[in-house]
Every structure is written in C-alpha cells, then in structure tokens.
FIFI-214704 format. One record per residue: residue number from 1; x, y, z negated of N, C-alpha, C in turn. Coordinates in nm, 3 decimals. Atoms other than C-alpha are relative to their C-alpha. Layout:
<sites>
seq; n_u; n_v; n_w; ca_u; ca_v; ca_w; c_u; c_v; c_w
NUM; X; Y; Z; X; Y; Z; X; Y; Z $
...
</sites>
This chain:
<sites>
seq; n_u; n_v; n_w; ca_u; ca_v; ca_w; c_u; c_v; c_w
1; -0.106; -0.003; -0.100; -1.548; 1.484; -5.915; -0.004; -0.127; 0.086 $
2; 0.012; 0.088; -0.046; -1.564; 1.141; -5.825; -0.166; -0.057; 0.100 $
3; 0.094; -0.002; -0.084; -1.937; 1.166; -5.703; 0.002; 0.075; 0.116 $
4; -0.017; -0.109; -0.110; -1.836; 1.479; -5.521; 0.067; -0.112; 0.160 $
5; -0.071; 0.015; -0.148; -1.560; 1.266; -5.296; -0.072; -0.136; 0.066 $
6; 0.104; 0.133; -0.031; -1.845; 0.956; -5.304; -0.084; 0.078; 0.134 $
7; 0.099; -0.074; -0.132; -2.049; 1.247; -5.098; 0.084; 0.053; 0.115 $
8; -0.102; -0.012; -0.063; -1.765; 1.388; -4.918; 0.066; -0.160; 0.115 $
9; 0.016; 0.138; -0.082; -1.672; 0.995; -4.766; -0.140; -0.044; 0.065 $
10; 0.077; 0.037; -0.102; -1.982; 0.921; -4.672; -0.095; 0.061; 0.107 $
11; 0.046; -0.101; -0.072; -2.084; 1.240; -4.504; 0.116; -0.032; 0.137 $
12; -0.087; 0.025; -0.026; -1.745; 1.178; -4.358; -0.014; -0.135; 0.133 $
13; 0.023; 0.067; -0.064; -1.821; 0.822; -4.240; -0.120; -0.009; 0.101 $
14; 0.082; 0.017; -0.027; -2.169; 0.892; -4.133; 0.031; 0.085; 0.152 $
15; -0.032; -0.106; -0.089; -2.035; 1.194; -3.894; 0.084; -0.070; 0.082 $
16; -0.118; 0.060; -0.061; -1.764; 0.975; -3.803; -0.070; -0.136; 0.116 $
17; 0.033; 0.026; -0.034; -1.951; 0.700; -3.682; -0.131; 0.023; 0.148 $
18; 0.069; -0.083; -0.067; -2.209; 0.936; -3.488; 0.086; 0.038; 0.102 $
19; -0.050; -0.071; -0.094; -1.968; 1.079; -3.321; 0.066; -0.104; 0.100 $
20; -0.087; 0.161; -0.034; -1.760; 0.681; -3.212; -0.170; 0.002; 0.098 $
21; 0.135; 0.090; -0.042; -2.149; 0.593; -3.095; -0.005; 0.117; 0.179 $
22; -0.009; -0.101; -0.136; -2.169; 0.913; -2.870; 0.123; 0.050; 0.107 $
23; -0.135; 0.048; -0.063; -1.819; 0.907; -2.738; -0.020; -0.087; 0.070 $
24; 0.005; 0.140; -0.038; -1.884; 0.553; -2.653; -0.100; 0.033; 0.140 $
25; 0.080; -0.048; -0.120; -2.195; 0.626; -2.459; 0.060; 0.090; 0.099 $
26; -0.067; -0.125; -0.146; -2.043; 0.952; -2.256; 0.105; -0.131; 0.053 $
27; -0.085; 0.145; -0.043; -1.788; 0.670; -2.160; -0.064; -0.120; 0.142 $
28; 0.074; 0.093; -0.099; -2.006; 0.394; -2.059; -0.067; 0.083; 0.106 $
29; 0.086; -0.108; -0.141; -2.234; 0.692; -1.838; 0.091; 0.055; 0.118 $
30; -0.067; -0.065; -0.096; -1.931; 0.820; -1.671; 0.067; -0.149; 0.063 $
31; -0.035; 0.063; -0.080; -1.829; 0.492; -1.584; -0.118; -0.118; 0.121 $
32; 0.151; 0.015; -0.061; -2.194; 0.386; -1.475; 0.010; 0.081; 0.074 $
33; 0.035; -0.095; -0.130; -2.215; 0.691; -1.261; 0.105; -0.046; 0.092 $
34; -0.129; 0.029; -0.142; -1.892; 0.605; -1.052; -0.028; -0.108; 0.021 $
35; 0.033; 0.150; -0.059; -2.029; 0.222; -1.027; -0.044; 0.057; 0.111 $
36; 0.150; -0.015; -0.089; -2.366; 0.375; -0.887; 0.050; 0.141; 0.101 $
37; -0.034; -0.067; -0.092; -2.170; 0.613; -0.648; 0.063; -0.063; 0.085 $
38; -0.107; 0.097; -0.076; -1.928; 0.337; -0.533; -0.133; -0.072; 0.123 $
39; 0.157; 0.024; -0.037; -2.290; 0.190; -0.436; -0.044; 0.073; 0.152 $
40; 0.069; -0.080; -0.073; -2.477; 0.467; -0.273; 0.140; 0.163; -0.032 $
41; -0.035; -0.096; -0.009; -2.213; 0.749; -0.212; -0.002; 0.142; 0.053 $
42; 0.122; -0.084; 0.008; -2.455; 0.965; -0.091; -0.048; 0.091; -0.106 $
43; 0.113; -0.080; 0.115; -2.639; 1.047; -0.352; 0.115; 0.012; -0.105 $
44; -0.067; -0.047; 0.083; -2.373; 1.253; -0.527; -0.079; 0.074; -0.103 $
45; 0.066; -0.008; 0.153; -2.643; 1.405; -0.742; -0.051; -0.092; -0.073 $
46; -0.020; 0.103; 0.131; -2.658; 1.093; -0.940; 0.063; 0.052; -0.136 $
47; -0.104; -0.071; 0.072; -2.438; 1.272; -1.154; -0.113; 0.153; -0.074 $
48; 0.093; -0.071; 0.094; -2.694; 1.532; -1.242; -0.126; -0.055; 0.007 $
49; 0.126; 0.088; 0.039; -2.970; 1.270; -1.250; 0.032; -0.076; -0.109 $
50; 0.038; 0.095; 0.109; -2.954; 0.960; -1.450; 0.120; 0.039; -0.116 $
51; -0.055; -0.027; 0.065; -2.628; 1.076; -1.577; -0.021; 0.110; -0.129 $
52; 0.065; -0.068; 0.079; -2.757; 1.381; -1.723; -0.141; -0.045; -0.099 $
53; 0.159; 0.028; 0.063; -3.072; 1.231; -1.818; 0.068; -0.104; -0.145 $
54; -0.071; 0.081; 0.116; -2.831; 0.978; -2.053; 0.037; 0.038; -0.100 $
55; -0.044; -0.103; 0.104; -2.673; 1.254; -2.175; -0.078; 0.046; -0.077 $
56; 0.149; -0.052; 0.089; -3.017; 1.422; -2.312; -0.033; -0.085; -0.053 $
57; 0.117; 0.126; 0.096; -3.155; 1.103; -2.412; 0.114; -0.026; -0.135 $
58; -0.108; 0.032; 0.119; -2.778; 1.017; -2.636; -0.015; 0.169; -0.063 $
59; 0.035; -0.118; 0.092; -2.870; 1.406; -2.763; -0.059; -0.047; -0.127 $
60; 0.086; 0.014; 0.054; -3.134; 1.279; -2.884; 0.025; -0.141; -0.116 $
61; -0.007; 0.088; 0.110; -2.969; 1.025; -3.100; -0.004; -0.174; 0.075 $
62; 0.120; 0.064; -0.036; -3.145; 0.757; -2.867; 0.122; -0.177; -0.015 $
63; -0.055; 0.090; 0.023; -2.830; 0.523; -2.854; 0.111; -0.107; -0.095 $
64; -0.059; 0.070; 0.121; -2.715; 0.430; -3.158; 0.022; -0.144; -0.059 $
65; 0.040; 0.135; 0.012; -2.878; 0.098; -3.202; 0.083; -0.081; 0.094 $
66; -0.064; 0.056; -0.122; -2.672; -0.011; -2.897; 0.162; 0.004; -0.088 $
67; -0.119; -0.035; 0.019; -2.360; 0.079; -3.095; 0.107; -0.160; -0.012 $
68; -0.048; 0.138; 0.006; -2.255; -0.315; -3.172; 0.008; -0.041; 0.058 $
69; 0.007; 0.118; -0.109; -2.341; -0.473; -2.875; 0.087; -0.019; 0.072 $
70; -0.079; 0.032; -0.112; -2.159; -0.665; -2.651; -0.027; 0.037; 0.126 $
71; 0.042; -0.021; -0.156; -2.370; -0.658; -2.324; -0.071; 0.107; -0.017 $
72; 0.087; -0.146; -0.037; -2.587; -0.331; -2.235; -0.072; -0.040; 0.146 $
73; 0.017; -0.035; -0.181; -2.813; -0.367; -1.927; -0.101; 0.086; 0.001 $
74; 0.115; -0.146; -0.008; -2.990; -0.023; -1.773; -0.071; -0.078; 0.088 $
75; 0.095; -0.055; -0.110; -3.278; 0.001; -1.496; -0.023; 0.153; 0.026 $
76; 0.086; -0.095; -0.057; -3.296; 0.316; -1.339; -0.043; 0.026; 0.151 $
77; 0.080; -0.024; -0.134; -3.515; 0.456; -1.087; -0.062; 0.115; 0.006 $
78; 0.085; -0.080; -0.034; -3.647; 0.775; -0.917; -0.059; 0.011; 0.053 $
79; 0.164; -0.042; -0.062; -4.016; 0.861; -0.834; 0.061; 0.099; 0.064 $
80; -0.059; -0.166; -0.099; -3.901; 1.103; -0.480; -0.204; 0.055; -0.021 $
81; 0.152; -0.041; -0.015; -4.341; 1.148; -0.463; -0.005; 0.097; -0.159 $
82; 0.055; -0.097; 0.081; -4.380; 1.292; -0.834; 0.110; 0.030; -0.101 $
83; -0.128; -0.037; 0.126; -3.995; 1.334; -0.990; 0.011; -0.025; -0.141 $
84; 0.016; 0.080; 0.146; -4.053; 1.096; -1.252; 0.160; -0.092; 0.036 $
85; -0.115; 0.113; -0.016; -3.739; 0.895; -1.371; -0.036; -0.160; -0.077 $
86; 0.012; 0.066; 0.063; -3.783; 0.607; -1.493; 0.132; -0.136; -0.067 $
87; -0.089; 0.041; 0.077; -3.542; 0.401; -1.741; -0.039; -0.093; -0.062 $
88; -0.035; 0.097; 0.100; -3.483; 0.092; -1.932; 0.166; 0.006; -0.078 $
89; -0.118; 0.013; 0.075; -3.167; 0.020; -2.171; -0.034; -0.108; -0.067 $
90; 0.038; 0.096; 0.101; -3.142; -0.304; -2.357; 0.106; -0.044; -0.003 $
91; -0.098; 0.078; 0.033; -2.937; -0.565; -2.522; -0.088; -0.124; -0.042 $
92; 0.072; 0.090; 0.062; -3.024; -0.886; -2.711; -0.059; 0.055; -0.098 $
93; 0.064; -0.045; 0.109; -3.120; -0.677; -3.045; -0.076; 0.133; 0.046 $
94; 0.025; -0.117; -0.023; -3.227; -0.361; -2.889; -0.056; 0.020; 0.128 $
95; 0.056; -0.025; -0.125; -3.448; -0.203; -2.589; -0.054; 0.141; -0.048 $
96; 0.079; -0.131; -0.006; -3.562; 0.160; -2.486; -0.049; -0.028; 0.116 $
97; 0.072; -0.043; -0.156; -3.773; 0.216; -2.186; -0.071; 0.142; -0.029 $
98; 0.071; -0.161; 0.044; -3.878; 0.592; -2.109; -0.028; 0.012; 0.135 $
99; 0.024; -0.082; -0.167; -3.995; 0.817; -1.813; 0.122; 0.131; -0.080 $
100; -0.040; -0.142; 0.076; -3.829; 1.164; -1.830; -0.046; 0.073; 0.161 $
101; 0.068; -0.087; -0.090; -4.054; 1.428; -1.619; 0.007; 0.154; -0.051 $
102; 0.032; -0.120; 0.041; -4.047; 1.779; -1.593; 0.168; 0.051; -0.133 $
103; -0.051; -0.065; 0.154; -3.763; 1.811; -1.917; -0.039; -0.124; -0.104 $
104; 0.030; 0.085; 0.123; -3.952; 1.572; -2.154; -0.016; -0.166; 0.017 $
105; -0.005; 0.122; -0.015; -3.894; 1.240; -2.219; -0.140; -0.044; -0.071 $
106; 0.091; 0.100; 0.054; -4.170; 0.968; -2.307; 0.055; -0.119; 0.030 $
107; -0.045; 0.132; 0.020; -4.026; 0.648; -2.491; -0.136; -0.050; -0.083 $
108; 0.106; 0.113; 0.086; -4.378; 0.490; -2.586; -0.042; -0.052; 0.145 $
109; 0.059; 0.123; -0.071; -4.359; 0.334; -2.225; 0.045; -0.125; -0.007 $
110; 0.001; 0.156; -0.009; -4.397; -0.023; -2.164; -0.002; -0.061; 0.150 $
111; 0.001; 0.021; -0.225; -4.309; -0.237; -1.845; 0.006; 0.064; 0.053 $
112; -0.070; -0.141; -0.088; -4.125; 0.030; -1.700; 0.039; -0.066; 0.168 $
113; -0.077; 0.110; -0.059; -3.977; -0.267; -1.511; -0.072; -0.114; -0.021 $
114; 0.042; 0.100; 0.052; -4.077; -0.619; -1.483; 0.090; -0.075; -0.055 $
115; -0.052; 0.092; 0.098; -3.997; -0.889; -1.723; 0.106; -0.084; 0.093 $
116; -0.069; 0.069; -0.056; -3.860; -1.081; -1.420; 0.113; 0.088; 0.051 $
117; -0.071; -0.079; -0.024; -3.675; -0.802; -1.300; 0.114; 0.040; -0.081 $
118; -0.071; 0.006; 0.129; -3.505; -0.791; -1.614; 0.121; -0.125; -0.015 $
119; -0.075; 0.169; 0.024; -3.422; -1.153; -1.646; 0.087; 0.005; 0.154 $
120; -0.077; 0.019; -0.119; -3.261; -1.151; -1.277; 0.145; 0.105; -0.040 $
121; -0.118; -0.122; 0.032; -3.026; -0.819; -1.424; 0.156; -0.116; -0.079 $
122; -0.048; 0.057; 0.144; -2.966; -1.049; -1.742; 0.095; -0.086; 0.067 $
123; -0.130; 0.083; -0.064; -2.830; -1.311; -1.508; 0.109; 0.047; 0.117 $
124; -0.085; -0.043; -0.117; -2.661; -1.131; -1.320; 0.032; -0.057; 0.177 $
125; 0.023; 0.074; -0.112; -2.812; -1.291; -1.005; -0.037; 0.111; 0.110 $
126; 0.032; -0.056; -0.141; -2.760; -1.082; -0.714; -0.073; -0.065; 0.116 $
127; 0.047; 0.110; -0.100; -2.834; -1.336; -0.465; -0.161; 0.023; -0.005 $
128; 0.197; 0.026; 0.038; -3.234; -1.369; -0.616; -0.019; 0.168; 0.006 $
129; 0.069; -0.193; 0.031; -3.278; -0.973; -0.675; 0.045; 0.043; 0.179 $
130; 0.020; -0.046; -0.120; -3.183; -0.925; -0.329; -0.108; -0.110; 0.106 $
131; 0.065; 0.046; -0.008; -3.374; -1.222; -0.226; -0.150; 0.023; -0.024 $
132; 0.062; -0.050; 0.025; -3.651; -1.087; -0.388; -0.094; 0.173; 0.044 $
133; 0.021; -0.129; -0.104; -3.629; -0.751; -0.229; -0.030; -0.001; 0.137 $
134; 0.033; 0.041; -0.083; -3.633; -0.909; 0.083; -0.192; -0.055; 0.039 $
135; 0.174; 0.034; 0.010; -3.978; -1.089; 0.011; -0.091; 0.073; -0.084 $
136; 0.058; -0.076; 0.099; -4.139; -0.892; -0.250; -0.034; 0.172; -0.016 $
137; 0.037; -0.153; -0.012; -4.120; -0.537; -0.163; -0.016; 0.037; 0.128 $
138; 0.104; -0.081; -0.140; -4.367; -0.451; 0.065; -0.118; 0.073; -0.021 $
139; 0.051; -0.100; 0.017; -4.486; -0.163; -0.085; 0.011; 0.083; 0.082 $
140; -0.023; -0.104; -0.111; -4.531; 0.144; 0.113; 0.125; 0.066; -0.020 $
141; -0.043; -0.064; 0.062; -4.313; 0.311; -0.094; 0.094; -0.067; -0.104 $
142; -0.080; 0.019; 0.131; -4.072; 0.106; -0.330; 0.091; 0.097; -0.021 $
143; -0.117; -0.100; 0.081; -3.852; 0.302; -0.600; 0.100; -0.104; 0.045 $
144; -0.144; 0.063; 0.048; -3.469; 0.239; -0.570; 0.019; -0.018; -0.078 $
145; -0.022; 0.031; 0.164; -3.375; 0.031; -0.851; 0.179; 0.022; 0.017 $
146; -0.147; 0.044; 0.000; -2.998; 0.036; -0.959; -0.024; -0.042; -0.160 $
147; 0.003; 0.101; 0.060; -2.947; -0.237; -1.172; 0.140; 0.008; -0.114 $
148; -0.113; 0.010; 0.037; -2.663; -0.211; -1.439; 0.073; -0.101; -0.104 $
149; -0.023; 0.054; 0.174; -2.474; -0.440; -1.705; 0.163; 0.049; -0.019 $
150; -0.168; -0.079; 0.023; -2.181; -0.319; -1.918; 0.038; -0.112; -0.103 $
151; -0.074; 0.075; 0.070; -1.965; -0.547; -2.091; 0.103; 0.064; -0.104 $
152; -0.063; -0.056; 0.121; -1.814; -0.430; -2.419; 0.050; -0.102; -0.082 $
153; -0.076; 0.106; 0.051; -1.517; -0.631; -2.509; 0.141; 0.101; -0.064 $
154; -0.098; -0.065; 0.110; -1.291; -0.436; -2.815; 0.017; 0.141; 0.042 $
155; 0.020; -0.156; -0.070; -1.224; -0.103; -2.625; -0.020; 0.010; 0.126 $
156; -0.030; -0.004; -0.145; -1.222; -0.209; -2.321; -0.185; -0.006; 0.119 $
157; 0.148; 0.007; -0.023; -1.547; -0.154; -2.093; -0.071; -0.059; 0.161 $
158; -0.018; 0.077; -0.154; -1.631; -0.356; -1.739; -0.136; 0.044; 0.060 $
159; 0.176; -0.044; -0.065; -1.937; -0.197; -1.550; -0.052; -0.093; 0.119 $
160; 0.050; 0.067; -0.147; -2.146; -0.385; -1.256; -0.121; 0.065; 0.047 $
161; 0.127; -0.041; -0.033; -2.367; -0.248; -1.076; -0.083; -0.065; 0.136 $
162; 0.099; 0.010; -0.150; -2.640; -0.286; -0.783; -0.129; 0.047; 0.012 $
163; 0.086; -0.066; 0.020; -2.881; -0.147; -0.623; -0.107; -0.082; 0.110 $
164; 0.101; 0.073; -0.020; -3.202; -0.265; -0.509; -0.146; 0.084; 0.003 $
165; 0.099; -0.065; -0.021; -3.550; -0.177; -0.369; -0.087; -0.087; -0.119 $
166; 0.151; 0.070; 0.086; -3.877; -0.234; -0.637; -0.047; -0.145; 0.089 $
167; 0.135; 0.106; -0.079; -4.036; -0.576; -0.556; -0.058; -0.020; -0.134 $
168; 0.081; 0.083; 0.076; -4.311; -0.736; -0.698; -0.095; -0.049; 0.057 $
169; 0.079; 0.149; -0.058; -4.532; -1.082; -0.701; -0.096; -0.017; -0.062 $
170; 0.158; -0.005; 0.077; -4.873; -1.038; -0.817; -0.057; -0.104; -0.107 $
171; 0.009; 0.108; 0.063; -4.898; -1.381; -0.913; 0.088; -0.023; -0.168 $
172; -0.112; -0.031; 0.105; -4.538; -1.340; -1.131; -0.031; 0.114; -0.079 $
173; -0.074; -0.174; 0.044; -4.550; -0.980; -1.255; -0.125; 0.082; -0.097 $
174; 0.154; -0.049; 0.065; -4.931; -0.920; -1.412; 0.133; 0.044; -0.112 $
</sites>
C-alpha cells in the first residue's frame, strides 16, 4: 500500500512538473510572438511560424532543461530561398540549435548562429547588433534575425526583443 502511493506521488509529481515546464513555455511563446509582432507587424504569420514551430519542438519534450532558468535567449530566422527555419535557445546551463524543414526538425546542428552574434543577444547590446548590421551584412541575401531574451523572475516573465539583418566578419566568425 505504501509502495503503491510511493508510485502514485511520483507519477503524480513527474506529470505535474511536465505539465508546469510546458505551460511555462506556451507562455513565454505567446509572449515572444507579440514582442516579435510589436517589431515587424507585418508579418502576422509569425504566429504560425516560429510560434508554431516552438510549439512542435516543446511537443517534443525539447524544453525542459530550460525549466530553472532565469534568462532564456532565442535566435530565430527564416530561409524565404529554401523554407528552412532556423533556431537557437539557450541559457547559461543549456542550448538547442535546430533547422526545422519540410515538418522535421534537425537538432544535431551547430553554429546555427555566430558565437558573436550570441554574445551581442547575451548583452543585450542593441547599439553593436545594429551597428553590426550596418557594416557586416553585405550579403546578397541576409536572413532576418529576431533576437530574443526572456527574463524569468518568480512568475513573472519580461520579454525583449529585436530584430536584425544576418551579418558577418570573416575575420571574427570562422
């Protein structure tokens, strides 16, 4: 009897927690999507892009590891040439980077984003990431980046966003 309600509690807690983690996420995504509309209000299918694509990926279990953290910062970006998305998510203990094409995701990419590109999010240095966009992207073609960090302080949740064309500095970015 007593093993029974040992299995019973922690089926209990395990479900319980699963469900706090994915709650949490739908949360942070719906308030990420209204940043990144406040942004570009245009592009009202944001909302069935990265948003949806968050949603499938937290299907998939994908943000759990994120469940403690204080800070959260995304990268996303869409390929308009071959309808690739491409994604980062990180914290100090934790990072995903994926594509998602076609339906299927692939999380065994790497440098989705650059390292510096990252670190400019981390500091939350608008000034340099637009600076940077200015000098640095003079591709034919840069992806729109939108840039996000979420602040997770007790229940309460503070989004920032921006958005920004791809650069990169050959010298910096190998």
């Amino acid at each position: 009897m007593l093993r029974m309600r040992i299995i019973l509690l922690g089926f209990i807690i395990f479900f319980g927690s699963n469900t706090y983690s994915q709650d949490m996420f739908k949360t942070i995504s719906k308030k990420l999507y209204k940043c990144q509309l406040r942004i570009k209000p245009k592009e009202k299918d944001l909302k069935s892009s990265f948003y949806e694509i968050r949603m499938k990926m937290d299907s998939l279990n994908k943000f759990n590891s994120f469940e403690h953290e204080d800070t959260i910062y995304f990268l996303e970006s869409y390929g308009i040439e071959d309808g690739t998305y491409y994604g980062k998510i990180w914290s100090k203990n934790n990072e995903i980077e994926y594509t998602y094409y076609q339906g299927n995701f692939d999380f065994n990419q790497e440098k989705v984003f650059t390292q510096y590109t990252c670190k400019l999010i981390e500091a939350w240095n608008i000034a340099a990431i637009h600076n940077e966009e200015n000098i640095n992207s003079t591709m034919t073609s840069p992806l729109t980046i939108f840039g996000s960090k979420i602040i997770l302080k007790k229940s309460k949740i503070k989004v920032k966003c921006v958005k920004f064309k791809e650069f990169y500095n050959l010298e910096r970015d190998r």
